[in-house]
N, C-alpha and C positions, 0 to 999 in steps of 0.2 A: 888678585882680584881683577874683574875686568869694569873699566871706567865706562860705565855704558848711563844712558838716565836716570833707568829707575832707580842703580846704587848710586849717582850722582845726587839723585834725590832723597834717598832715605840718609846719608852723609848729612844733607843739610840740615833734615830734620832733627839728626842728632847733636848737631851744632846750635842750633837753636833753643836746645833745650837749657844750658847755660845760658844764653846768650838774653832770654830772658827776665833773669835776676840782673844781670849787667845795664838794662835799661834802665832800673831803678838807682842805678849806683851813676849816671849821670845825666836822668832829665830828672827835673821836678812832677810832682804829680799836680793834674790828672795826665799831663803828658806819658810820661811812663808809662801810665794804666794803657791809653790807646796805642801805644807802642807797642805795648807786652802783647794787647788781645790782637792786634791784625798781623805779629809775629806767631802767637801763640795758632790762630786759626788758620795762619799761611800754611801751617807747619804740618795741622792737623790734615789738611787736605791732602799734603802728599803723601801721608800715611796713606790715602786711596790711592794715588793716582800713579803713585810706583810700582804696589802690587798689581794694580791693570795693564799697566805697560809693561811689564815684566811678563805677565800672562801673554798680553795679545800679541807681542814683539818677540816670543821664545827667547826670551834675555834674562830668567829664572838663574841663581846661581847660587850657588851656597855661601856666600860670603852677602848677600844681601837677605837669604833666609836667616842665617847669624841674626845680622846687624838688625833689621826690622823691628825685633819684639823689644833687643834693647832700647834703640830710640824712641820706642814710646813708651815703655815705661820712665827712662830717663826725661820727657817732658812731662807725664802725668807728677813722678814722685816732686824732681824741682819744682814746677809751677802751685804743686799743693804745698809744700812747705812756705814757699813767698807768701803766698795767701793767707795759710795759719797766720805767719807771722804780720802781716799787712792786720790782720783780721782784729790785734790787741794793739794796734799803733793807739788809735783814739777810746782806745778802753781803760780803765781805772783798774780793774781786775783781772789783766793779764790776757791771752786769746781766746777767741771767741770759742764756747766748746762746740754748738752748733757744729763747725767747720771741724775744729780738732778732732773731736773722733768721730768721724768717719775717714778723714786723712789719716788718720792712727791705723784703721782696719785698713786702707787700702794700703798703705806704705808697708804695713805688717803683714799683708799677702802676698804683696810683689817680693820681698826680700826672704820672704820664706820659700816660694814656689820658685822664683831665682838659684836659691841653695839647694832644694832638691831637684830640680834638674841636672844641673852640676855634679848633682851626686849619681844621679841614673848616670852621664854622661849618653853614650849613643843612644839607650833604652830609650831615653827622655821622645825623641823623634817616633816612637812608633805610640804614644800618648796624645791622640788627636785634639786638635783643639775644636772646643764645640761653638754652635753659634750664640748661647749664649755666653762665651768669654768675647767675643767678636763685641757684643752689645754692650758689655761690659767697660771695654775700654771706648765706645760712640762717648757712651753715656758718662763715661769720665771726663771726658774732652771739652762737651757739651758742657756740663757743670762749670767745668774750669772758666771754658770761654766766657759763660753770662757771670761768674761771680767775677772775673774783671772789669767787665760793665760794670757791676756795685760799687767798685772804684771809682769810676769816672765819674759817677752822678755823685757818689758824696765829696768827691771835691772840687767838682762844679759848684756844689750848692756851698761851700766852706770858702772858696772862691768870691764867690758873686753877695757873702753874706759878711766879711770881714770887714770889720769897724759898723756894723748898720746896726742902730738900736734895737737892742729885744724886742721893742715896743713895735716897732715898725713891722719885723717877721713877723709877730704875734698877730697884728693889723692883717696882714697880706694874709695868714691860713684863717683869719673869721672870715672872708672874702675882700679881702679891700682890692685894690689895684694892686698885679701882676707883674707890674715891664720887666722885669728880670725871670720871668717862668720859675718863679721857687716853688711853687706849687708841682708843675709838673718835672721837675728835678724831683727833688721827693719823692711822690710816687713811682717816678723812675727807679729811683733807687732803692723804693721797698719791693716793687716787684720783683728787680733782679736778681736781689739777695733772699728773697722767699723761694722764688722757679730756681736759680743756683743752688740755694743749700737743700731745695727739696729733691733737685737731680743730684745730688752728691751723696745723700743718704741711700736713694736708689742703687747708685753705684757702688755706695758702702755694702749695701745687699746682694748686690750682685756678684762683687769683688770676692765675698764670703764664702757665697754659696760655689765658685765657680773652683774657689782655692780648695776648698775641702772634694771636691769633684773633685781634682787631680790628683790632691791626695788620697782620695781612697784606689784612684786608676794605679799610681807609684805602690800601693802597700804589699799587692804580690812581690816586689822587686826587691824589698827591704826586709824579708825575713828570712832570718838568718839560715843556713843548712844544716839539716837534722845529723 
């Protein structure tokens, strides 16, 4: 392979996609949380910024057309499993399904359309990818990044609310006096996790439609000779 930036940068991107869950395993939250999303969004950008440069630099190579489509699936599937599981931390009945399935449909496309390509091997490269699988993964990223927001406002307000009387929270949302913004935490944190889980189910849609698209492009390839 040749050490040029954009494969300098798609490397990183694929580094980060572990690297991710490991923020959790030694800051406390909400720290974590804004660790994970300006990791998470550093990461997503040079998913752009590698194929431009690569393009505009004639520094295109097959060892970064490889690498590419892993490292972003590899930050879509870890960053959605963390989140499942983040999603039942403060739950009584296990994770949130919201979130679960539609991670369920996108983990179950990527790891199916994974194995059939593996199985076309070369064939796989003349099966174009269309623009909306391109949208498909904006829009997975995009999810990702705001349902990490969700994190940070709800333990901002878990934060800023630990030992304070019911009574008093209860005071503060009829209107009383604010100095701590719980109010607007809250709402912060209903917005994020509405606009997130509602771009996730898009991308659960999208994820669907785009899998069975390639599967039906793979299905001349896969029948057997007469």
């Amino acid at each position: 392979m040749t050490w040029n930036i954009p494969n300098i940068l798609t490397v990183l991107r694929l580094l980060a996609a572990p690297g991710v869950v490991l923020l959790f395993l030694y800051f406390t939250r909400p720290w974590a949380d804004w660790f994970a999303l300006i990791l998470f969004v550093g990461a997503a950008v040079t998913d752009w910024f590698d194929g431009y440069l690569a393009r505009l630099w004639k520094q295109e190579s097959k060892f970064g057309a490889m690498l590419d489509p892993i490292a972003d699936k590899a930050m879509v599937v870890i960053a959605l499993l963390l989140i499942a599981g983040l999603s039942g931390v403060n739950r009584s009945d296990g994770m949130d399904p919201w979130i679960l399935l539609p991670a369920t449909v996108i983990i179950f496309r990527e790891v199916f359309v994974s194995g059939l390509r593996e199985f076309l091997g070369d064939t796989a490269g003349t099966l174009k990818v269309t623009k909306l699988a391109k949208w498909k993964t904006t829009t997975q990223m995009v999810a990702i990044g705001v349902l990490f927001g969700t994190g940070i406002f709800q333990h901002m307000f878990i934060e800023r609310t630990v030992g304070m009387d019911p009574t008093v929270i209860s005071e503060i949302f009829a209107g009383g006096d604010d100095p701590l913004n719980l109010l607007l935490i809250q709402n912060a944190y209903w917005a994020t996790w509405w606009i997130g889980v509602g771009l996730l189910w898009v991308a659960g849609i999208l994820t669907l439609i785009t899998g069975l698209d390639y599967f039906r492009k793979a299905m001349p390839f896969l029948k057997d000779e007469a």
